[in-house]
Structure formats: structure tokens, C-alpha cells
N, C-alpha and C positions, 0 to 999 in steps of 0.2 A: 444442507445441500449447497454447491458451489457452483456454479458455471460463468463464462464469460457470457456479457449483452452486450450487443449492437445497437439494442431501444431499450427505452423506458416509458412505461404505458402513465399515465400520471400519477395514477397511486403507486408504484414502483418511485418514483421519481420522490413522490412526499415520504414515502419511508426508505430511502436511503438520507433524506435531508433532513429525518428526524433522529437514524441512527446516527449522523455525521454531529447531528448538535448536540448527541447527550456523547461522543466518546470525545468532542472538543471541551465539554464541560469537563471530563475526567481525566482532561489533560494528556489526550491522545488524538491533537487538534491537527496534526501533520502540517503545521504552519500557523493555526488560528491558536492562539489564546481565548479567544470571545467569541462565541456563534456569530458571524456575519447574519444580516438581515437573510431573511429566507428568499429574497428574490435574488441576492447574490451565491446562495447555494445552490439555487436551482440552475441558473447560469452556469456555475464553471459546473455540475457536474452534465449539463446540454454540451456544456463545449469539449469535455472530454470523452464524448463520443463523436463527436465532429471529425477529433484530431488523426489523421491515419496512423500517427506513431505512438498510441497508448491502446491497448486493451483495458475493460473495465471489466474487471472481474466481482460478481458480487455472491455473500455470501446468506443463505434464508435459511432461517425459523420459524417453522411451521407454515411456511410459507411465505413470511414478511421479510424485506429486504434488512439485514441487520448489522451489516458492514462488506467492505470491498479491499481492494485494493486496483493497484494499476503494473502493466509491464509497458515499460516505457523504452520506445525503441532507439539507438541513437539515430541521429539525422545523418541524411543521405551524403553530407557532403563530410562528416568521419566517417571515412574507410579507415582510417588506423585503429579505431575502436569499436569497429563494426562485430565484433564478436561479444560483445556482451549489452547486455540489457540490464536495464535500471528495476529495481520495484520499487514501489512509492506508493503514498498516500495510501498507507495500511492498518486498518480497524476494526473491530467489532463493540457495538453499543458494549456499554457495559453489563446492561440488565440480560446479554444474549451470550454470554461468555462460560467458557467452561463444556462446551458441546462440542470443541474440534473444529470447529471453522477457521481459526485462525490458522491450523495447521493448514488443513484443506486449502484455503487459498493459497497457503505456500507451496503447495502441491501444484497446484491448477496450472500458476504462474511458473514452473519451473518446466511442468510438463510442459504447457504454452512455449515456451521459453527453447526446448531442446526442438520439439517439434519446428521452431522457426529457424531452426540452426545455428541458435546463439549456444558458445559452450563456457560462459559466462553471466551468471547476476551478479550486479553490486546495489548494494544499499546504506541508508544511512542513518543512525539513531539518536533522538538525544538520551543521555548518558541515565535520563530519570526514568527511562519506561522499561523497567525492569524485568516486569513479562514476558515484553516483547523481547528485548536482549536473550532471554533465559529460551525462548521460545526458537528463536532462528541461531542460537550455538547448539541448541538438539538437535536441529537439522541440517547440520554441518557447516552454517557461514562462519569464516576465518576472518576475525578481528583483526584490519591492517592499519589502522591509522587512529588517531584519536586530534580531534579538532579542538579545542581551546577554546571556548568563548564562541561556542555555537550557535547558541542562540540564548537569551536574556530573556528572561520571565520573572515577571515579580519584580524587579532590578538586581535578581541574580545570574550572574553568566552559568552557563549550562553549560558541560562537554559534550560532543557528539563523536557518537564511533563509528567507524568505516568499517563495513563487511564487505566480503566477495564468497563464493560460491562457485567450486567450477562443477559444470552437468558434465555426469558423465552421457557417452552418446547411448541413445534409446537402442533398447535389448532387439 
């Protein structure tokens, strides 16, 4: 099951920051290399429902929070970019994978997405989550860019690739 939250009840809260620390172990840390302390994950994901230009979309099994993502809106002061929306910070623990959620959240967010009148997502990957790559060109994002030295892990430079996505408008 997929939907966007507005809250997180506490135990909602401790299993998204349990799945956030085992898909950061598996190298699907969406910036983290290393689990941060757990009082610093529970922070940014409090402040990401704070924020009024992110929805948090999360995704469960069997009723446990098991990964998310976010639609990230641009800010008020680009109007020249005001038609498209970002996705970000996109996961599924590892041990919950294989069940469609990851799709589903791509779903959610894009539905979210047309619903708020963006006729644009971009996103952006590094070059090694192959899944995930393999995952959003089945679903139509269009590879525009490739970044150099994206990001460095291990002390090796990583590529990252640029996606976009145009929605088409709702039926």
C-alpha cells in the first residue's frame, strides 16, 4: 500500500527510520553513506513534514512503513520552472522489495504530481542503483544529462543521471 502523510504516529516514525537505515546500508542512502545517528533521522524526516513544498509519500508492508519517497515542489519565487516537480529521496528497505511499491510510489507521486498541475517530474540518480535506473526508464523517464563526479563513495567518483518525465494531463 502507498499513500501520502501529513503525520507520523511514533511507531510510524521509528519504521521509516529503520527502513531509511537498512536501504542507506544498501547503498540506496539518497545522500547518506552511513546511517546518521537516529536522532538525526528522526529530525529531518519531522522537518519533512514541516516543509509545505514536499509531500511524503510512504510505502507499507503489511502494514509497516517500508520506504517513501518525496514530490518536491519548486519555490514560489521560480515561476520559470514552476511546471515541474522534483522526486527525491526514493526507497524501499531492502528486505521489503520485490512487492511493487517502488513502482506504486512512482505512481502516487506522478498522480500527486498532475493532480497539482505540474506537467513535469525531474529526478536524479547515481549511476550505481541500477534498479532503480532500470525501474523509472519502464516508466517512461527520459535520460537527459549525465553528471561526472556526482558523487564519491568509497573514494570513487560516481556518475549521476538526469531524468525528466513529462505527465500527460489526467483523463
Amino acid at each position: 500500500m502507498v499513500e501520502k502523510v501529513e503525520t507520523l504516529g511514533d511507531d510510524e516514525l521509528d519504521e521509516l527510520c529503520e527502513a531509511a537505515e537498512k536501504a542507506i546500508l544498501d547503498g540506496n542512502g539518497f545522500g547518506w553513506l552511513n546511517p546518521p545517528p537516529r536522532r538525526v533521522l528522526e529530525s529531518y524526516w519531522r522537518g519533512v513534514l514541516l516543509m509545505p513544498q514536499r509531500d511524503l509519500f510512504v510505502a507499507r508492508l503489511d502494514g509497516a512503513i517500508v520506504g517513501s519517497t518525496q514530490m518536491l515542489r519548486p519555490p514560489p519565487n521560480n515561476e520559470a520552472q514552476a511546471h515541474a516537480a522534483q522526486l527525491t529521496t526514493f526507497f524501499i528497505a531492502p528486505w521489503a522489495r520485490g512487492h511493487g511499491l517502488a513502482r506504486g510510489l512512482l505512481k502516487a507521486v506522478e498522480e500527486a504530481a498532475r493532480a497539482a498541475g505540474f506537467g513535469q517530474i525531474d529526478l536524479d540518480l547515481r549511476a550505481t542503483l541500477v534498479a532503480a535506473i532500470q525501474l523509472i526508464e519502464q516508466a517512461g523517464y527520459q535520460r537527459w544529462g549525465v553528471k561526472p563526479r556526482y558523487a564519491l563513495i568509497d573514494g570513487a567518483h560516481i556518475d549521476g543521471f538526469f531524468y525528466s518525465k513529462i505527465l500527460a494531463a489526467p483523463a
